[in-house]
N, C-alpha and C positions, 0 to 999 in steps of 0.2 A: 737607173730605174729600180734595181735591187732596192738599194739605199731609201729610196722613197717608199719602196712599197714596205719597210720596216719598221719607216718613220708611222706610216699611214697604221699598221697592225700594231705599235706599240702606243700608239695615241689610243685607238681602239679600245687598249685592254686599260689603259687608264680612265680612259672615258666609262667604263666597265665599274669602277669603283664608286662606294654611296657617297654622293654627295655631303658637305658639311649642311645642316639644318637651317634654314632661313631664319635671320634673327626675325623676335617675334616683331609685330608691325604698333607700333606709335598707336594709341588709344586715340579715336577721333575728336576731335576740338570739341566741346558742347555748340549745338546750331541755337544761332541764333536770330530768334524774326524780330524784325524792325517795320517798324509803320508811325510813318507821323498820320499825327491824328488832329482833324480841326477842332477847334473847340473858340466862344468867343473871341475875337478880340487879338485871334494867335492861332499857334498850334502845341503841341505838345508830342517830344520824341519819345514812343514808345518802345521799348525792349522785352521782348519775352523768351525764357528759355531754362535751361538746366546751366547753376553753375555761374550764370554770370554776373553775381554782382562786383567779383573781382575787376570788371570791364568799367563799372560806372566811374570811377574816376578818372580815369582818362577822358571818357565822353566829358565827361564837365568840366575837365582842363582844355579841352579844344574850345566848349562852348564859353568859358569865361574867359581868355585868351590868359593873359598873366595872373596865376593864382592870386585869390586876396583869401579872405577868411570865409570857414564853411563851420557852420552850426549843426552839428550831428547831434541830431533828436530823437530820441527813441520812447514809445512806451515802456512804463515799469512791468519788468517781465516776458521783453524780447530776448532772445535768444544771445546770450553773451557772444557768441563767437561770429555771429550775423554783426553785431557792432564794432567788433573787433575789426572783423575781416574790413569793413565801411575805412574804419577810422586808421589803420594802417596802410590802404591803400590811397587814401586821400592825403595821407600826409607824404606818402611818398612820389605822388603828384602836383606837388610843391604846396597844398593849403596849409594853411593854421587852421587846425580846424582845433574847436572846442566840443565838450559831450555833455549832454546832460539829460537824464532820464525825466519823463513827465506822467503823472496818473489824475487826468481832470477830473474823473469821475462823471463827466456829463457833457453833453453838446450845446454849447448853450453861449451866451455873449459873455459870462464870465470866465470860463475857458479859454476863449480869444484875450481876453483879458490878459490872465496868464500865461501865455503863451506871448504876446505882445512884451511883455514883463521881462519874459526868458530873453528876446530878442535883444530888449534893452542893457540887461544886465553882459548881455556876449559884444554887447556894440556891432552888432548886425548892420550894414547898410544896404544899399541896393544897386552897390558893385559885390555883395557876398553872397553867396549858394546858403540855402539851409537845405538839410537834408532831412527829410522824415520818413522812421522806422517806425508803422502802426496798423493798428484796424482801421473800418471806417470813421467811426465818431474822429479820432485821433486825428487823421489824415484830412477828416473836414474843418475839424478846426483850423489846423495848421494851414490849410489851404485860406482859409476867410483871410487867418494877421496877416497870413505873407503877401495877399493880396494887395494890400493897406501897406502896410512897414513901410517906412520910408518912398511913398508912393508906387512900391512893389518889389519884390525882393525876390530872383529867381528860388524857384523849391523843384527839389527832386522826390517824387516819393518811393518806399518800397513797401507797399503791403505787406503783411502778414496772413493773410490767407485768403483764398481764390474767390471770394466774395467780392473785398474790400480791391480787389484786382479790377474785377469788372466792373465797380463801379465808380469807387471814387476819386479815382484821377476827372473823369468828363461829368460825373455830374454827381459831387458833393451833397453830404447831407444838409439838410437846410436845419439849421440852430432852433434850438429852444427860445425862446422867451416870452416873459407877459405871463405865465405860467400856463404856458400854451404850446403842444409839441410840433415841433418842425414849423415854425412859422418865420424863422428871415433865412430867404433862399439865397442862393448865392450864384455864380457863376463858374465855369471851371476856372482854373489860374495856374495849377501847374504845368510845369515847362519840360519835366520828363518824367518818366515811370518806368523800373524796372522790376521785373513781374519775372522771380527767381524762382521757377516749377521746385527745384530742392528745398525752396525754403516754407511751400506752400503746402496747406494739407490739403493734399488732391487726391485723397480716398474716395471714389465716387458716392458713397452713401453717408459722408459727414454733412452736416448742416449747411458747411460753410457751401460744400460742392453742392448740393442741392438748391440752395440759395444762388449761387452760380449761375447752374442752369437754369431755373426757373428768370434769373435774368437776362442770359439770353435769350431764352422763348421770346422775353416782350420786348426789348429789342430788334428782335428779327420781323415780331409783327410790325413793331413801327415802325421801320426802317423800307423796306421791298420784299413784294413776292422775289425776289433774286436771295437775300440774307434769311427769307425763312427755307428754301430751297438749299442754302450752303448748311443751313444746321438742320436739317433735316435728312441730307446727306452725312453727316458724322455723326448724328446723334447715339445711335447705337455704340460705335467707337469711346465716346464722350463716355457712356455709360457704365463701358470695359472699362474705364483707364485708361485709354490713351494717350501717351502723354504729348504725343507729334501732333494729334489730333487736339490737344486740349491746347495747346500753345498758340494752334492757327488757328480757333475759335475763338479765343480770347483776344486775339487780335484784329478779328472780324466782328465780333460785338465791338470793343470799341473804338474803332474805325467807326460804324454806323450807329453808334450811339453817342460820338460824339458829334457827327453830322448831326440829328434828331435834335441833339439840346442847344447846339449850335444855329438853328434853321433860323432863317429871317421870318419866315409863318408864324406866328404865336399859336396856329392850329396844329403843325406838325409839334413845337416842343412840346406842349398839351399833351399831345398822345401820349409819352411817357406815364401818364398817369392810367395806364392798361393795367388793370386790375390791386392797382396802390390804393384806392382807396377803401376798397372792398377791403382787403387785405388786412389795413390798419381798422377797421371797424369790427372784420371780425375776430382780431389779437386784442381787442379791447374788450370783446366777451367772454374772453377763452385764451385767456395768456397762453395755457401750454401747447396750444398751436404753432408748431414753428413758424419761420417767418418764408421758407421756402414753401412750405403744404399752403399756405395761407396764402402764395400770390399766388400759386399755379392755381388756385381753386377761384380767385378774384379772375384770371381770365377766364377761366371754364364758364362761370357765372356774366362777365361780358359779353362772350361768345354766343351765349342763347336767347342774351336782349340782342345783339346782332341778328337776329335770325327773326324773332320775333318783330322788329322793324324792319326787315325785308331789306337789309341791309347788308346782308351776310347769307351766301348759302349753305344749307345743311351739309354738304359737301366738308365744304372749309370748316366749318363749326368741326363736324371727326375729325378734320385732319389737324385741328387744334390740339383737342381731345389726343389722339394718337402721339401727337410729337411729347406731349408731355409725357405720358406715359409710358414712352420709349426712354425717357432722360432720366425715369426713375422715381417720378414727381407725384407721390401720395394725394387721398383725398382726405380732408377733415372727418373726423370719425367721430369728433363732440357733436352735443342737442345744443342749439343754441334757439334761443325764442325769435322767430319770423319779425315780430310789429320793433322788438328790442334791436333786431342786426338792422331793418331800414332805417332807423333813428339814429343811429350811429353814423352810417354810411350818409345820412345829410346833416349831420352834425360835422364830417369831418368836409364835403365839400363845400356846406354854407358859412364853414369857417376861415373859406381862404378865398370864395366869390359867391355872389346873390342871385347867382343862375343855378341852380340841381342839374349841372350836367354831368354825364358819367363817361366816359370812354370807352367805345363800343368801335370792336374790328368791323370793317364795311368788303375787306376782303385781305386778305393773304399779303402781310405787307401795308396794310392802309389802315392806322387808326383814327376816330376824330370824335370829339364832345357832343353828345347826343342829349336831348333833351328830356326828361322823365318823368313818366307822372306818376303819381302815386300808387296808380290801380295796378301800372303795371309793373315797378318794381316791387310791391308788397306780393305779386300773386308769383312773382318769382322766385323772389326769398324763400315764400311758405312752401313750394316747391321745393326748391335745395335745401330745406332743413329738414323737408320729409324722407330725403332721399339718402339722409346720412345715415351708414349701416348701425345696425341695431347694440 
């Protein structure tokens, strides 16, 4: 017993001594959200997060099963080590992949053109991935060839900033032409997206982020009182910088903005035109109106023909009001002339149908083409351009 009770009091006093310091603990993975997203005709796998574009080649070597060749395409003036990082981890995932920098200069069918060109010269087929590094214009192009190419050619894209995230994987700028802006639409057609929060400029008060949210807002309208309920729950987050929060709202726009553009209703995809056209009529009076003040104010301006057609309650109209101004989302502070901005605004809808319908919220979640007369969009106009501060 002795014996033990010495072992037990010499354990004791060792047990007594400071422990060695725990080595320090493994920095955690970057997270990352996944959501396929419908879009025409397919789906498209989306990826959002910090850090992970080292990840995208592997994703595309499972999806193309035995590498063949990948076309790494970048705009002039991406981020050297963003193409680098692309173009060494695709080659070490068995592609051949080729690089070659692009600057269109414009969105338009001679773009596709060149880019069609680029394809040819890489011998592109449609057993090969192209990958495209860009903004929107860039990414919509690329999205039309690769559509087309060889009767369709998988494309993966990576935005370059939180705008061009949210929107142009599900629904592409529609082209120039005729000497006419945005006039051949397109459909979506990429097959994945990865949306690199390190790569993105997600300072909440840059353009790009403003432009962001205000695309969310109309999203969430067109989409379900549910999607404006989820960003109205983060919004304030969204506005700090959040960046857990800014990964899963980008993922929830498009998620439900790729349903929207995807819908069999020609009335739901319609809706997307919530406060677009307003927007482009009054950036055609007043260029230096951003393009983020200019839709948040094209739904503000929706929201009160809602109201006015007893379609909308005053209710909902604030709470429109409120969400944006939670997101950070300025008002137009230019004079623009009332009879000048209506003219516009049916210039730019009589130039794509022979109805003046405008897209007006009927409630939280539900937009749809409304019908306009003259008396009462002029007396509204002259309304919001008396209301702009002095």
């Amino acid at each position: 017993m002795s014996d033990e009770k010495d072992v037990v009091e010499r354990d004791g006093a060792e047990a007594s001594a400071p422990e060695p310091a725990p080595a320090p603990a493994a920095a955690p993975a970057p997270r990352t959200v996944r959501q396929w997203v419908v879009i025409r005709g397919g789906s498209m796998d989306l990826r959002v997060g910090e850090g992970i574009l080292p990840e995208a080649a592997n994703i595309l070597r499972a999806s193309a099963g035995r590498p063949h060749s990948c076309a790494l395409v970048h705009e002039t003036g991406a981020p050297d080590d963003v193409v680098r990082t692309l173009r060494d981890n695709l080659c070490a995932a068995g592609f051949s992949v080729q690089t070659a920098g692009v600057d269109f200069g414009a969105c338009d069918l001679a773009a596709v053109g060149e880019f069609d060109a680029l394809l040819g010269e890489m011998r592109v087929t449609c057993d090969d991935v192209v990958v495209m590094v860009g903004g929107f214009d860039a990414l919509s192009v690329a999205s039309f060839a690769c559509s087309s190419w060889c009767g369709g050619v998988p494309l993966a894209e990576v935005p370059l900033d939180i705008a061009s995230a949210v929107a142009a994987s599900v629904t592409p700028r529609a082209l120039d032409a005729a000497g006419l802006s945005r006039m051949v639409a397109q459909d979506a057609t990429a097959r994945f997206s990865f949306v690199d929060l390190d790569l993105l400029a997600a300072d909440p008060a840059s353009d790009e982020a403003q432009l962001a949210f205000a695309l969310m807002a109309q999203t969430a309208m067109c989409d379900s009182d549910r999607s404006f309920g989820q960003l109205w729950d983060v919004a304030d987050q969204l506005a700090s910088g959040d960046r857990e929060a800014l990964a899963e709202q980008v993922k929830n726009t498009l998620k439900s903005r790729g349903k929207v553009s995807s819908a069999t209703s020609a009335a739901l995809r319609q809706s997307l035109e919530f406060g677009t056209t307003f927007a482009r009529a009054l950036r055609s009076l007043a260029p230096d109106v951003s393009s983020a003040t200019a839709l948040a104010d094209g739904m503000r301006f929706a929201a009160r023909l809602g109201v006015v057609l007893e379609a909308l309650s005053v209710d909902d109209m604030l709470a429109v009001d409120e969400l944006l101004e939670r997101l950070g989302l300025d008002i137009t502070r230019e004079n623009v002339d009332p009879a000048e901005l209506v003219a516009r605004i049916r210039d730019e809808r009589l130039a794509r149908t022979n109805r003046f319908m405008l897209a007006v919220p009927r409630a939280l979640g539900r937009v749809r083409l409304s019908v306009m007369t003259d008396e009462t969009i002029l007396e509204h106009a002259t309304a919001w351009c008396a209301s702009r501060p002095a």
